[in-house]
N, C-alpha and C positions, 0 to 999 in steps of 0.2 A: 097474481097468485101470491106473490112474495109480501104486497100490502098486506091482503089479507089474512096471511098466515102469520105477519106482525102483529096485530093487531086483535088476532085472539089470543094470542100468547096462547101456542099448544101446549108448551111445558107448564103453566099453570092447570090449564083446563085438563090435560090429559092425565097427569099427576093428581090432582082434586079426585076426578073421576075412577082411576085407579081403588086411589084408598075409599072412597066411599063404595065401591064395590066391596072391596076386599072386607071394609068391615061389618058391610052388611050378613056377608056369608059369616062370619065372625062370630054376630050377634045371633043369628038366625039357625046354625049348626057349631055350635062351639066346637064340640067334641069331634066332628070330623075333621075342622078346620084345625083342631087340633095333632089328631092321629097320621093326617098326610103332611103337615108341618114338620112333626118328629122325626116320620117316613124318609121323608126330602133330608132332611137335618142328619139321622144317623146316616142315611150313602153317604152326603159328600163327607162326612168326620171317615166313613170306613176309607172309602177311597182319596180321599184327599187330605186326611189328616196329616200325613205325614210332609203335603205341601204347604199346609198350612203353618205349620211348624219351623221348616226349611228360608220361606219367603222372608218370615217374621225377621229371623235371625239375619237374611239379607236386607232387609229397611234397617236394621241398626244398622249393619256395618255399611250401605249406603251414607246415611247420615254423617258415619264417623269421618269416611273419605271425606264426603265434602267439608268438613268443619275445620281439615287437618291438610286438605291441599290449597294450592292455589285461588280455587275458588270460594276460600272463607274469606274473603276479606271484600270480597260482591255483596253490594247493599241490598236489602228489598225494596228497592226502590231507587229514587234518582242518585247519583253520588254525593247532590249536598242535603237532602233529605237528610231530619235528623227524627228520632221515635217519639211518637204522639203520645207516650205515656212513660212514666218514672217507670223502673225493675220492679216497683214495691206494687205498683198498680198493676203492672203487667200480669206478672207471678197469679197476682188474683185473678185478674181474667181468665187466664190460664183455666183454672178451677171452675169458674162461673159454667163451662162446656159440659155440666153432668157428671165429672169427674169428682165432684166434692162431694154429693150428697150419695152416692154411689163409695166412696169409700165410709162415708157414716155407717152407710148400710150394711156394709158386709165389715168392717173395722174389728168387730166380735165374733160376728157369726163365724167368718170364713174361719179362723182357725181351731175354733172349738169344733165345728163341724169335723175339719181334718186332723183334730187331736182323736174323735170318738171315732170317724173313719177315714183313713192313712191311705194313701196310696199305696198298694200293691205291694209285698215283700216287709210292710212295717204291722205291728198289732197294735190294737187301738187303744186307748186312755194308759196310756205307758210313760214310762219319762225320756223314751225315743221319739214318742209320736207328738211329744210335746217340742222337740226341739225342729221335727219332719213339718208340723204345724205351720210354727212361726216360719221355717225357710221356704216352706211355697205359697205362703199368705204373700211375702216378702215380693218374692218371684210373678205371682201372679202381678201384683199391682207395681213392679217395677218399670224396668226403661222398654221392656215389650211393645207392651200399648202402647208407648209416650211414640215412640220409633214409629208404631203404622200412623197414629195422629201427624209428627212432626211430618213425617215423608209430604204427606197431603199438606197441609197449612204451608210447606216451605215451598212445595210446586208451585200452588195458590197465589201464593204472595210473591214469588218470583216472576209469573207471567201479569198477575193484576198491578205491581207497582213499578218495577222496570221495566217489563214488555209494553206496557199499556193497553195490555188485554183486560178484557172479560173475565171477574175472576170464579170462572167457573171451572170444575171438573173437567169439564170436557176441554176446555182451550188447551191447557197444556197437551193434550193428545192430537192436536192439531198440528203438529209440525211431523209428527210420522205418518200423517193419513195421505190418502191418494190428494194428490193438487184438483180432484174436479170438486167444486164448492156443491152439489146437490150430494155427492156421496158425506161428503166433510157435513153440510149439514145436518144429514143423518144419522149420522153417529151422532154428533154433538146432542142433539135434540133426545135419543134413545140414553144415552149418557145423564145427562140433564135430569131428566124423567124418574131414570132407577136412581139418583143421588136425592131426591126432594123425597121420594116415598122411602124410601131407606129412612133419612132423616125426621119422616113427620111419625110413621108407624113406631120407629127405635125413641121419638120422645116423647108422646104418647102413653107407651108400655111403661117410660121410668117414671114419670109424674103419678100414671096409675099406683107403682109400686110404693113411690113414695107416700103417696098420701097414706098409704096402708100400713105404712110405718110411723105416719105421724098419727092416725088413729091407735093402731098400734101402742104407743108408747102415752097418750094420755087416756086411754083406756088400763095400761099399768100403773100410771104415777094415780089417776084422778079415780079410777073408775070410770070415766065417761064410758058409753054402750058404745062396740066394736062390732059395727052395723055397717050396713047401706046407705042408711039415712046420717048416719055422721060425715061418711066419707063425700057425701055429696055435698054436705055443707063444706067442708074441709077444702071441696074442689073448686067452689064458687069462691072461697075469701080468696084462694090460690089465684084463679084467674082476674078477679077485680085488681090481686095485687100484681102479678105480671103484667097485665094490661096497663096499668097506671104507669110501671116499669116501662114499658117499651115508647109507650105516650112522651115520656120524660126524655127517652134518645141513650144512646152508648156512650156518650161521655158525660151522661150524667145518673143516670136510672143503675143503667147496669153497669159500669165502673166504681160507681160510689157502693154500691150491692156487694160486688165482688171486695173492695178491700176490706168494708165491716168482716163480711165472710171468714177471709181467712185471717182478719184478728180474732175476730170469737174465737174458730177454729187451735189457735195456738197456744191462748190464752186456755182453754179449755184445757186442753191435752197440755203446757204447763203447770197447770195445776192438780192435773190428775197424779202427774207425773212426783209432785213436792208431796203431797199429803197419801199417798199411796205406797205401794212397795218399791218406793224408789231403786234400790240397790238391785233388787229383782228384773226391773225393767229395763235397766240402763245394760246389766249383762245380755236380757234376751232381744238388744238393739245387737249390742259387741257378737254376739254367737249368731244370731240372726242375718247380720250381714257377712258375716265369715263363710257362711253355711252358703248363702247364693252366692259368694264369689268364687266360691270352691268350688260349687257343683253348677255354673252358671252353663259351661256348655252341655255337660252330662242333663241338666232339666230343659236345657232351650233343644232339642234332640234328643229326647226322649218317646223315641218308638219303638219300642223292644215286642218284637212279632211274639214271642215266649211268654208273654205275662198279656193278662187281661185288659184290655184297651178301655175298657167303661169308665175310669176314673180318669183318665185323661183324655175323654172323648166328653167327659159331664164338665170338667174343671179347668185344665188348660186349653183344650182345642177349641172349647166352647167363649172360654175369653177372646180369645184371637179371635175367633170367626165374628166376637161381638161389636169390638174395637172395629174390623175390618166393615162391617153394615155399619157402626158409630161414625165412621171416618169423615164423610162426607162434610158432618155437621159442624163435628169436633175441630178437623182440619181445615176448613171456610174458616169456623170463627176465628181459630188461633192468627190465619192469615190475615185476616182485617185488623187485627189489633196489631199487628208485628211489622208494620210498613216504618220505614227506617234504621230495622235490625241489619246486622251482619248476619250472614248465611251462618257464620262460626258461632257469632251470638245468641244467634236463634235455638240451633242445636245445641250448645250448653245447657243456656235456660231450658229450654222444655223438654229434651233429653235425661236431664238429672236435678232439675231443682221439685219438679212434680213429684218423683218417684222417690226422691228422700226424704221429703215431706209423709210420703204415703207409708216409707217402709220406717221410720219415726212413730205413725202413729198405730200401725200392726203390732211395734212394741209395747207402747203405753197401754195400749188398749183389750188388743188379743193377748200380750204377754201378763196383764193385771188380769185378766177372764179368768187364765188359765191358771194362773197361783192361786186364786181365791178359788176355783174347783179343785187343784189335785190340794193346796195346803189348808184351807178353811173349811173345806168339805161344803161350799155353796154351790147348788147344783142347777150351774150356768147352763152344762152339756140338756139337762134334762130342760132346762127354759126354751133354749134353740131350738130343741127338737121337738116340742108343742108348738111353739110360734118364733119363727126366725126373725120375728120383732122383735121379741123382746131381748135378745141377747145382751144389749146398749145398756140397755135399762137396769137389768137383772146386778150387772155390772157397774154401773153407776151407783147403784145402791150401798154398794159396802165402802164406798168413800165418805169422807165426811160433809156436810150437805149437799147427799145424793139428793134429795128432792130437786135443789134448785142447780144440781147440775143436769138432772132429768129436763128441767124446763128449759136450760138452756139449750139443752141436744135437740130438745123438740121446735123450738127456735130455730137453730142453724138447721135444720133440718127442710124447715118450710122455708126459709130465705136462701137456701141453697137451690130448691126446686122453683122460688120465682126468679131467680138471676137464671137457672139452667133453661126455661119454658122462656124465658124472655131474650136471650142469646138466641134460642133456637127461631122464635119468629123474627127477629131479624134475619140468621141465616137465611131462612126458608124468603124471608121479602127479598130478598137480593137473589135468591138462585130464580125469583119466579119473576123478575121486574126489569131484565136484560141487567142484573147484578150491579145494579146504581147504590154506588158507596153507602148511601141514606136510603134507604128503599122507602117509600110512602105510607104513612100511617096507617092509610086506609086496608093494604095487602096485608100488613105486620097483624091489623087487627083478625083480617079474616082468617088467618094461620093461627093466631091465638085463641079462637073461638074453637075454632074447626079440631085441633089436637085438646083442647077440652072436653067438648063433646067426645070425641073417641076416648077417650079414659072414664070421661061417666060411665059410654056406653058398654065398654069392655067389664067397669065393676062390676057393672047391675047385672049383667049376662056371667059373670066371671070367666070371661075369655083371654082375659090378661095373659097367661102362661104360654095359650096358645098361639096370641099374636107374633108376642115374643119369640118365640123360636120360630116362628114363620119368619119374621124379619129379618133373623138369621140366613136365609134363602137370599138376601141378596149379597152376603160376605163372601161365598166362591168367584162370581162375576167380579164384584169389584176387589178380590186380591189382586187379577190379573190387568187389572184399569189400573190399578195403585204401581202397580209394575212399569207398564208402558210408560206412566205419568214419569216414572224415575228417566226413562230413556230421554223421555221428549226433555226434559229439565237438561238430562246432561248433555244433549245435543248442543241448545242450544246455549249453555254456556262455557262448551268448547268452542262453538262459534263466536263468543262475544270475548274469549279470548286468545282468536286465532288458533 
């Protein structure tokens, strides 16, 4: 039985099976699929919001202990292990996880959005709501996320390169389960399972998104028609060019991907920065971070029973809970690329070199949105709110050769979603292949077919919205897995230092 149950590899088949149900219903009743989604979605934000909030703020200060005690100075890996990649390499990988193209995406939106609507107690297009904007734009993309990411990637990479385990999800949970190997397998297997569909469904939904923003945004610059039939085209170069990516391997496809990435990236936002409202931008970086470090634990504990839960049940609770379904993907890959770090090192870098980057570009970008609507009278608010594409664009425009920084947005846009869709099928080859460091081209390929199709199929149905927050369904389960994972970690390296 034990052959045999190797041998079909359940965790592929059962996972496979899963999502092709799941999106059948998907395609087939959008709108219900959608309704019970939202259902599932607002209980656990009414009833668990405030856990979700609570946990968050426990993964950082997890993280900080470890960085700051004795056990920062524990390798991921052997003790002469040295890191398979330069900081400047790293840093990009980092990004390549979804996180890049996903801050392009909301880089404008997010704060113009919460310039026109404020959280609760603020009035909208005001020059309070501009400054309330910038500091939860700030806040949302800050060391939050980075915290439930690093928690995962640091457990990961602690049991996969000094234990010599399996670097799966479920191993690190393996040191607090009962000692009988049929229960232990169990759970593992059930673990397994919700991390691969969490991961194939959550990249899936953003490839979908994306593409809709690279449609999007050359249906602004070019005109080209904001169709079904572009974005399928869109999907197909997308996947020929991930595929080719993954074909090419992680230290060459998608490393070399990642640091173009975040040069354009910098280079971009550099320049925005030189030929724009410089002086403007540089103070709503200075007041922008002033503004989260001030009110960092008053917004990270932020549940006030007295005021209206909707805006922080749409915007903060819903990042969390996003990050926490993201985790599996996010925190696998960080752990692959990070074999060699210091536990201390680790959480530096990806604790605050990601989230300065990110709260850097909320300035340049949401802080220029937002002078060019309240002082230029360009009406960025009113672009967002027809199409939350366009926000970038709208934006891009009143710089000087906005066209060809339009092109280039549209560029790192698409090479951000093939470094992110080609990170992800590697993930997904390793969590489905007994997690062999190289997983086989041939699994990489089926995963990168398989979350293609699910985002054609999702556009052509426009079920995207719906999937998406159904995927959300799995971030209560795994906040509590994300927990344990911290015990099992620090168990064992109490144990490993007496």
């Amino acid at each position: 039985m034990k052959n045999l149950a190797e041998k079909f590899n359940i965790v592929f088949w059962t996972s496979a099976l899963i999502i092709f149900v799941f999106i059948v219903f998907g395609v087939s009743f959008p709108e219900t699929l959608s309704t019970y989604a939202e259902a599932a979605f607002d209980w656990s934000t009414t009833y668990f919001g405030g856990f979700y909030l609570v946990v968050t703020v426990f993964f950082i200060g997890f993280c900080l202990f470890l960085a700051l005690s004795r056990f920062g100075k524990i390798k991921l890996g052997k003790d002469d292990d040295k890191p398979e990649y330069s900081y400047y390499n790293w840093i990009g990988m980092l990004f390549s996880a979804g996180f890049g193209v996903a801050l392009v995406f909301w880089g404008v939106s997010e704060p113009v959005m919460h310039y026109s609507s404020p959280p609760p107690g603020y009035e909208g297009k005001t020059d309070e709501a501009v400054n309330i904007a910038i500091q939860y734009s700030m806040f949302h993309w800050g060391i939050h996320q980075w915290a439930i990411f690093g928690v995962i990637g640091l457990v990961v990479a602690y049991f996969q390169f000094r234990k010599g385990k399996q670097g799966l999800i479920s191993a690190s949970i393996e040191p607090l389960l009962s000692n009988s190997k049929y229960e232990i397998k169990g759970w593992r297997q059930t673990i397994d399972i919700l991390a691969v569909v969490a991961t194939a469904t959550g990249v899936a939904t953003t490839l979908g998104l994306g593409v809709m923003q690279v449609n999007g945004g050359l249906h602004y610059t070019f005109g080209i028609p904001d169709s079904t039939t572009t974005q399928m085209m869109i999907i197909i170069c997308l996947m020929i060019a991930y595929l080719v990516s993954t074909i090419t391997g992680l230290n060459k496809g998608i490393r070399l991907l990642s640091v173009v990435n975040l040069s354009v990236a910098f280079l971009l936002m550099a320049f925005t920065l030189v030929v724009g409202p410089t002086l403007h931008m540089v103070n709503t970086f200075i007041y922008g971070i002033g503004g989260y470090l001030q009110n960092f634990i008053d917004m990270s504990l932020n549940v006030n029973p007295n005021e209206d839960g909707e805006w922080l049940s749409e915007w903060t609770i819903f990042y969390w809970a996003w990050a926490m379904a993201w985790s599996p993907f996010v925190g696998t890959f960080i752990a692959r690329v990070s074999k060699g770090r210091t536990i201390r090192e680790f959480v530096v870098g990806v604790l605050f070199v990601p989230p300065f980057v990110a709260i850097a570009w909320m300035a340049v970008f949401g802080g220029g949105a937002l002078y060019f609507e309240k002082e230029k009278e360009v009406a960025v608010v009113e672009a967002v709110e027809n199409d939350v594409t366009n926000g970038l664009f709208v934006t891009l425009e009143q710089f000087p050769l906005g066209i060809v920084l339009a092109v280039i947005a549209i560029a790192l846009i698409f090479f951000f979603l093939i470094t992110s869709a080609a990170s992800a099928t590697f993930v997904l080859g390793m969590m489905t292949s007994k997690n062999a460091l190289q997983p086989g081209i041939g699994i990489q390929m089926v995963w990168g077919v398989l979350m293609t199709g699910i985002a054609a199929i999702l556009l052509i149905a426009s079920g995207l919205t719906g999937l998406q927050t159904a995927s959300l369904i799995t971030a209560l389960p795994f906040s509590f897995i994300i927990v344990l994972m911290c015990f099992g970690l620090l168990k064992e390296l109490r144990k490993e230092r007496g």
